[in-house]
Steps between C-alpha positions, in 0.01 A plus 500: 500500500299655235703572181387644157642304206530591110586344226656623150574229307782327661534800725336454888519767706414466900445791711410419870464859570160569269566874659865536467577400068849586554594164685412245259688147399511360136539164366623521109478166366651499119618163333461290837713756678435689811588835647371634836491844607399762747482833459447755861445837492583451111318664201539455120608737274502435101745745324583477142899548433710538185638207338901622603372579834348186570829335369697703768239451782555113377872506534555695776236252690649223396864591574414599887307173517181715582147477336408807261227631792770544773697695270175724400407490848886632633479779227201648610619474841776692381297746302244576693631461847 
């Protein structure tokens, strides 16, 4: 299997799919630690929020034991339809 791989700094992304960049996996090493993940069908989006609203974003993740992007993600849902 042919596979293009990148590295930015202790960043490595794979992508077996050369034609298909939303399926990728990424290996974040920081301090001797590892995290793993795969993203399908999954694009990035940088937005820039208000201190308070980051806060409640923050809070209301953390109290629903949910990551910040599923919330984001459900309120677009929501939003946009």
């Amino acid at each position: 299997m042919k596979a293009k791989v990148e590295s930015v700094g202790k960043l490595f992304y794979w992508n077996h799919r050369p034609s298909d960049p939303a399926i990728n996996v990424h290996i974040k090493i920081n301090n001797g630690e590892g995290e793993i993940g795969i993203s399908y069908g999954m694009r990035m989006v940088s937005v820039r929020l208000p201190y308070e609203m980051y806060k409640k974003l923050e809070a209301y993740a953390k109290a629903r034991g949910k990551t910040q992007s599923d919330v984001i993600r459900e309120a677009l849902e929501h939003y946009l339809g």
